[in-house]
C-alpha positions as CSV (number, residue, x, y, z in Angstrom):
1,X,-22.3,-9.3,19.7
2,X,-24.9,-11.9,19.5
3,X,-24.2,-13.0,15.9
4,X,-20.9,-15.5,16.0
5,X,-19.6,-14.8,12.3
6,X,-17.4,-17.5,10.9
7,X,-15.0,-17.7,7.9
8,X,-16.7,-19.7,5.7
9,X,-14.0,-18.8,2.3
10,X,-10.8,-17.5,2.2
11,X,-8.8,-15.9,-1.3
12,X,-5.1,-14.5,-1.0
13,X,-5.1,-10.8,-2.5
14,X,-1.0,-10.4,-2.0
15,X,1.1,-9.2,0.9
16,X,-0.5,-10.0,4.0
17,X,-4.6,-9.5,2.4
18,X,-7.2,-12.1,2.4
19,X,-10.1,-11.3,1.1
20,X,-12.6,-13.6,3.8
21,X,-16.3,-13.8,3.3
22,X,-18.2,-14.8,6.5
23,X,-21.2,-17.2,7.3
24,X,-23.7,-13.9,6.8
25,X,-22.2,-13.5,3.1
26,X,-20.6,-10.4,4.2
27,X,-16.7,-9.8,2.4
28,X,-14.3,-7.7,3.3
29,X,-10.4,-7.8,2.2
30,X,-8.2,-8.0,5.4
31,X,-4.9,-6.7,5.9
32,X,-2.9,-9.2,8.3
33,X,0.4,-7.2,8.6
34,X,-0.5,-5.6,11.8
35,X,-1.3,-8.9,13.8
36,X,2.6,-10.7,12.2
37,X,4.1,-9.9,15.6
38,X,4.7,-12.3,18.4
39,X,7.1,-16.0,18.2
40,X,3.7,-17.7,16.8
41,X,3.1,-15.0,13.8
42,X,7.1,-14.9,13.1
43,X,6.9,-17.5,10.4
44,X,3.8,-15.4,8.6
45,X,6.3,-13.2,7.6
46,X,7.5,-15.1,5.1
47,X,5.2,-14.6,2.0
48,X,6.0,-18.1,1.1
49,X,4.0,-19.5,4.6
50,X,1.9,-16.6,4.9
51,X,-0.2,-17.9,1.5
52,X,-0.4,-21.6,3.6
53,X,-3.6,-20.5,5.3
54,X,-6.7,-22.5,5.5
55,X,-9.6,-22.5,7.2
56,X,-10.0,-24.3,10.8
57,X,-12.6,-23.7,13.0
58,X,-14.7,-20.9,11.2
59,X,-11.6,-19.0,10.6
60,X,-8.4,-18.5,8.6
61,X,-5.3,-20.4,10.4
62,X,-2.1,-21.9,9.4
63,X,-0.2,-24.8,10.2
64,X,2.0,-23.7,12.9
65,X,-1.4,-23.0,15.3
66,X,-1.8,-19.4,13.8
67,X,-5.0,-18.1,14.0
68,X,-6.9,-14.5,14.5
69,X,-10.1,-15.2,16.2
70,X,-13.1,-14.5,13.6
71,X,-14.9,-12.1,15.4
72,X,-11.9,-9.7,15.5
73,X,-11.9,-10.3,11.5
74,X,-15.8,-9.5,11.6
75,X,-14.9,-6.5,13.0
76,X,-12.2,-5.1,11.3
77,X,-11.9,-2.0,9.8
78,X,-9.4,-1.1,7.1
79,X,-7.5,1.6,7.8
80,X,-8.2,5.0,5.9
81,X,-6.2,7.0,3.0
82,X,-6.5,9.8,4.1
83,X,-3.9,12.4,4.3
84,X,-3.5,13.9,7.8
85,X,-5.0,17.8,8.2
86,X,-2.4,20.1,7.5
87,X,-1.8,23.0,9.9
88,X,-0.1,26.4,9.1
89,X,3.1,26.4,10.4
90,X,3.6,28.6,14.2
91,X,4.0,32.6,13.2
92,X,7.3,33.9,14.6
93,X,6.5,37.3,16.5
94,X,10.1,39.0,15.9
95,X,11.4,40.2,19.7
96,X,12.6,43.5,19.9
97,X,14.6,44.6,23.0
């Protein structure tokens, strides 16, 4: 990657979503949930601190030292809605004996 994006605003969208838009005026809405695991992202869990965020460093932090590095934000990819492929259940060849 030779562009180094930065956060450059930040908007809470509930839950664990932030809608970020970078130094390239790209946007996307982010879904945090996934990185709240480790002693450092413990306290994100709670809605109440998650919302304390601001932006440090070209990227969206909170006061405890919490931080996700903004080029893993850059290149996030929200997860897709779609249902899995459904496959016909096995046929059951009768035994005879």
């Amino acid at each position: 990657m030779t562009f180094l994006p930065s956060v450059i605003r930040a908007e809470c969208r509930g839950g664990y979503c932030i809608h970020v838009t970078f130094s390239d005026n790209s946007e996307k809405t982010i879904d945090f949930a996934p990185w709240l695991d480790g002693p450092v992202f413990e306290p994100l869990k709670a809605p109440n601190y998650f919302r304390r965020f601001f932006l440090d460093g070209g990227t969206v932090a909170w006061p405890n030292g919490a931080d996700i590095a903004p080029e893993t934000l850059y290149e996030y990819h929200a997860p897709r809605n779609r249902p899995e492929p459904r496959t016909p259940p096995a046929r059951r060849t009768p035994v005879r004996g």
